[in-house]
N, C-alpha and C positions, 0 to 999 in steps of 0.2 A: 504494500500500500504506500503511495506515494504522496509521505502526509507532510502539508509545509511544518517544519517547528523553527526555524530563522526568524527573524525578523530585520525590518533595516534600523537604520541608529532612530533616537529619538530627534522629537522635530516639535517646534524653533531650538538649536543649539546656541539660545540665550545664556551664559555664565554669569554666576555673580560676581566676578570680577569683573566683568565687562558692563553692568549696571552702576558698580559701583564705581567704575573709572568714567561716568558720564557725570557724576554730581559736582566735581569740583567746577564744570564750566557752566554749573548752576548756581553756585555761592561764591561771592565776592565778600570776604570779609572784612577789609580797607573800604570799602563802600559805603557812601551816605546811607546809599538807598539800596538795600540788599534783594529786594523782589527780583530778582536776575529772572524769574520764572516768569512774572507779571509782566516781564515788559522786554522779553524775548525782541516782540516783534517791533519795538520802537525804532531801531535803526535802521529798518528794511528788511533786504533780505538775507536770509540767516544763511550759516556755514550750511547747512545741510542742504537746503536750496543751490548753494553756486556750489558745491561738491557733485550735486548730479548734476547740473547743468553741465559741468567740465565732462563727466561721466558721457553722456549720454549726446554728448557732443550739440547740444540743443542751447537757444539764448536766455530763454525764462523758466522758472519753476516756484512754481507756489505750491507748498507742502500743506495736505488738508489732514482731517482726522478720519478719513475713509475711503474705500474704491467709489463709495455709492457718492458722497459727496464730489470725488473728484468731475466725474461724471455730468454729475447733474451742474455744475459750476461750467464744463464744458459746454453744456447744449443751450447755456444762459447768456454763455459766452458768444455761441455762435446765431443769438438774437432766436434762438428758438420761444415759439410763445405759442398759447393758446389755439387749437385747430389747425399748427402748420404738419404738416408728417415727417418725420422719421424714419428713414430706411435703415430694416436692422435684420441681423440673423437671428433664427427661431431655436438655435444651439448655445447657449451660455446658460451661464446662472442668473438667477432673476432678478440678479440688481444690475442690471442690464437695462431690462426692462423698464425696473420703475420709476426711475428717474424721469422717463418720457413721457409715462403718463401721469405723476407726480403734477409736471409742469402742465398739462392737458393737450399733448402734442399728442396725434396718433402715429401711431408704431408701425410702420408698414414692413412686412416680413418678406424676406426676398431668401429660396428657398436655398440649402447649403448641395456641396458639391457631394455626390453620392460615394466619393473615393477620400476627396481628404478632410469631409465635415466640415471646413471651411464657408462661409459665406461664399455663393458663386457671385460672379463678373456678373456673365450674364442676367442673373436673378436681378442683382441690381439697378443693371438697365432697364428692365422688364417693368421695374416695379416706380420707377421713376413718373413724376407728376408735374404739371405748374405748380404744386403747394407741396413737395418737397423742398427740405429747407437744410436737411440736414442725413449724413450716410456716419453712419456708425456701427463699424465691423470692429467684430473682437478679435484678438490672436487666439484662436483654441487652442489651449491644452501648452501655449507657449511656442508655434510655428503659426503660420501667418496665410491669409488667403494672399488675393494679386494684388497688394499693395499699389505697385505703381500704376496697374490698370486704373486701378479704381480711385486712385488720386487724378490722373488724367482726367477720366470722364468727372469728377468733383469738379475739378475746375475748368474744364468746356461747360459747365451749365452751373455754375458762380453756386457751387454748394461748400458747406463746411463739412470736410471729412472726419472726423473724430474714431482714434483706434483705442477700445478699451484693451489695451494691455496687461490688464490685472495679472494674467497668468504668462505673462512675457517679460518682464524683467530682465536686460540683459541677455536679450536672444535680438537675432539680426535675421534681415530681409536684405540679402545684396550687401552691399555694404554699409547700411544704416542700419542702426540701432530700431526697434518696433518702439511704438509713441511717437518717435518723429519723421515719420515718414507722410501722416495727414496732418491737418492744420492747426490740430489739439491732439493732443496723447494726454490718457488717463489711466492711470497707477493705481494699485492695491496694494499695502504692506504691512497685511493682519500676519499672523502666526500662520498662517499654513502658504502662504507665497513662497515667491521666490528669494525674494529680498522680505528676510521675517525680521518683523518688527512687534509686533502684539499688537499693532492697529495702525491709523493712518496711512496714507494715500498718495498721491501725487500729480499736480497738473503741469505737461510741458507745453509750449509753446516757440516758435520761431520767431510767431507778429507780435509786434509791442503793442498796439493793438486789441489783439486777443486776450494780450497778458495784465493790461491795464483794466479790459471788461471783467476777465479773472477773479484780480484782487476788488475791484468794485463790489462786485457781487458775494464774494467769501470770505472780506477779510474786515477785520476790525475798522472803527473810526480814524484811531491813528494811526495804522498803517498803511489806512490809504494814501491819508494826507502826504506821505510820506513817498508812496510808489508814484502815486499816481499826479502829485501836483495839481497843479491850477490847467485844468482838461476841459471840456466840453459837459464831463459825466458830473453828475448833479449827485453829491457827497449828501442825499439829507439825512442820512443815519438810522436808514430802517435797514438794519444789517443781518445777513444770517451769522456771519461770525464763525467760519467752518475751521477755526486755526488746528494744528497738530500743538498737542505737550512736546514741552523741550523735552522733558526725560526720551521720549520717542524718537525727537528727530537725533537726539545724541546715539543713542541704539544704531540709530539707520547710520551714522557715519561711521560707525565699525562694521557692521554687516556691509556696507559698502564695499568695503576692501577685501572682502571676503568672499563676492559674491561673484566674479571669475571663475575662481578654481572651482569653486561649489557648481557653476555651470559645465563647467569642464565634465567631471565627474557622473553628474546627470546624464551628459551627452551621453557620455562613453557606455552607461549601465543604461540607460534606454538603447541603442545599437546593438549591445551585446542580446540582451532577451528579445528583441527585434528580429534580429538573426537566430535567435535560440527559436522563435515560434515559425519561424519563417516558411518551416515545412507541414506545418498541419495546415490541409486542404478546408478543413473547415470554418477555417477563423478570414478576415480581410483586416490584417490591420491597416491604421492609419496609412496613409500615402501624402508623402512630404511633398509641396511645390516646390519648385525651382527657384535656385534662391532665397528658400528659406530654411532657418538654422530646423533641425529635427524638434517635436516637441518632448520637453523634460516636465511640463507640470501634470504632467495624466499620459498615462500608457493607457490607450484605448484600441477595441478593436471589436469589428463586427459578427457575430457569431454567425456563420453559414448553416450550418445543421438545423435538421428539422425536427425542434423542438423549442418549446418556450422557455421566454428567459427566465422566469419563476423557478422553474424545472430545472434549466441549467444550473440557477445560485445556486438550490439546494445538493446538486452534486457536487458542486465546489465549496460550497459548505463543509462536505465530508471529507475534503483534504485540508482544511482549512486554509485557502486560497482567498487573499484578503480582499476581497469584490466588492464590488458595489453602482448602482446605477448611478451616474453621475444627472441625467438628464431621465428622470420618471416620463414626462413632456415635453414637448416641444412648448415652446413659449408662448406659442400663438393659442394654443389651447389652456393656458390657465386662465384661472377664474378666482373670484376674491370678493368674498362679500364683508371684510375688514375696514374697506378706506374710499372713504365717500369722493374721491376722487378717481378711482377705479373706473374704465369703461370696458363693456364688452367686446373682446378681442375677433376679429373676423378675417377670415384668411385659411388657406391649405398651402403643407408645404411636405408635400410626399415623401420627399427623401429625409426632410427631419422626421417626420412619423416612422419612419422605416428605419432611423439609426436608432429613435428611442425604442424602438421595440427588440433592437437585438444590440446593444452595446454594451460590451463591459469594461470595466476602467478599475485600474490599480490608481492608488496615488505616486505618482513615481519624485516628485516634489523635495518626499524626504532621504532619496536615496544619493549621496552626499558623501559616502565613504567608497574607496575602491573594494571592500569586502562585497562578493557577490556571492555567500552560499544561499544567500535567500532568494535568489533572481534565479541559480541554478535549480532547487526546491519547488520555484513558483513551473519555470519551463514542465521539468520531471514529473509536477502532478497536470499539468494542463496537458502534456499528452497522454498519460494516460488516462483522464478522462475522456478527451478525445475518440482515443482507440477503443475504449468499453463503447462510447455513444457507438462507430462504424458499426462494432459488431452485432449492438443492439438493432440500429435500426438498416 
């Protein structure tokens, strides 16, 4: 019996020396005024802001306290309002979604590519309108749809592209960096990302511009005063206030330097069980575009056999093979009778129905150590579940 007992290392590898080497650029003790915490953002833009800007080779970064924030600061940015549409993929996690109807923009779902789950090109065109305002593709799983396609057609028809990168950190399209490859990139960097922080987020930017509408809409009274100067934009102080805690953004400046090799390593251990699954006829995993780095936040792949996926967990259940449905739905069919802003969702997108009903997903995120006996484990029982399925059915 080919039962996983491995596991891969623990995840965020947060240290308490690494928290406690963030506090002293918390406290000034020669200081009149010691609130270093309170008034972080008085100067502008902090170290952790122009450390990814260097990083990520992009001009602006406003650090929030979430993906979902980052997001929604994006599509405020890009003059999204009331009744304009949104074109988006019906494959993410739902805070994707709600930001868009959060704002009462409708969501238009442009259906993903049946090979690499990706939002397709085409879908996008298809789905395009006079009252699209706004195209917002996600990086799945940390690899990327057609980027520059679909930046192109943004700007033949004067749209704001926006990449939520939540699970792309530090992965590349060509040879940019994902986030700035559209006209807004938006970040997540809770504990289970790439770049783990235990929360907070990230918005980049090229246009100053964009980056000005940004801080308007997310950031305090005084630091606007401060970014944005004497501008056109009307300061009257009815503020969201999305800032990130220093203790966070000091975390993000170590995990920063770290977060290289940590991709490195993912690479390498998503390739290897890649190639390890590579010969069982009944699985399709993912398929990388060109140009884009492989994904490292979710090893996912489409089960061929004919059986349900219910049926399957429960067999990998019994090698304990760590599963999980990442997408129960497709986007376009959730439903919410929680938030008086909610509107019902209308649309079909086949090939997302088709990937939720047969996809399974490892988190591959935490696998960060060149130790693979648990990647060798996860291969060993997935074929031989496999090989029992052929002989059963």
């Amino acid at each position: 019996m080919k039962l996983v007992t491995a596991k891969p290392p623990l995840y965020p590898n947060i240290t308490v020396n690494e928290i406690q080497s963030c506090l002293p650029h918390l406290y000034e003790p020669d200081a009149k005024d010691r609130r270093v915490a309170d008034s972080f953002y008085f100067k502008g833009s902090t170290s952790f802001e122009n450390e990814l800007c260097d990083y990520l080779r992009t001009n602006h970064c406003f650090v929030t306290n979430s993906g979902y924030t980052s997001i929604f600061l994006a599509l405020l940015a890009a003059g999204v309002t009331k009744d304009d549409e949104v074109i988006t993929t019906p494959i993410s996690w739902g805070q994707t979604l709600s930001p868009i109807v959060h704002i009462g923009a409708l969501p238009v779902f442009a259906d993903i590519d049946p090979n690499t789950f990706q939002i397709s090109y085409d879908a996008i065109v298809e789905a395009y309108s006079p009252r699209t305002k706004a195209v917002l593709v996600v990086n799945l799983y940390g690899s990327c749809p057609e980027l520059h396609k679909i930046r192109t057609f943004c700007d033949a028809h004067n749209l704001i592209m926006i990449e939520d990168s939540a699970q792309s950190m530090g992965r590349k399209y060509g040879k940019n960096f994902t986030g700035t490859i559209g006209h807004i990139g938006a970040f997540s960097f809770n504990s289970g990302k790439l770049l783990p922080i235990g929360g907070a987020g990230a918005v980049v930017t090229d246009s100053e511009d964009l980056y000005n509408k940004i801080i308007y809409y997310g950031s305090k009274s005084t630091h606007k005063n401060k970014i944005i100067g004497h501008t056109d934009l009307s300061l009257e102080g009815l503020d969201y206030t999305f800032l990130c805690h220093p203790i966070l953004q000091e975390i993000g400046r170590i995990k920063l330097t770290q977060l290289d090799e940590m991709n490195e390593i993912r690479q390498n251990n998503m390739n290897f069980l890649r190639k390890e699954l590579s010969d069982i006829k009944s699985i399709q995993l993912q398929t990388i575009n060109k140009d884009s780095d492989v994904s490292v936040y979710m090893f996912s792949f489409k089960n061929l056999a004919p059986i349900k996926l219910d049926k399957l967990f429960d067999l990998f259940k019994r090698f304990n093979i760590p599963r999980f449905t990442y997408n129960p739905k497709p986007l376009c069919d959730i439903t919410s009778d929680r938030f008086p802003w909610y509107i019902p969702l209308i649309g079909s997108c086949p090939n997302a129905t088709d990937l939720c009903n047969r996809e399974v997903c490892i988190t591959s995120y935490r696998w960060i150590t060149e130790r693979q006996d648990y990647l060798r484990q996860y291969s060993d029982a997935f074929h031989y579940c496999y090989e029992q399925l052929e002989r059963r059915l």
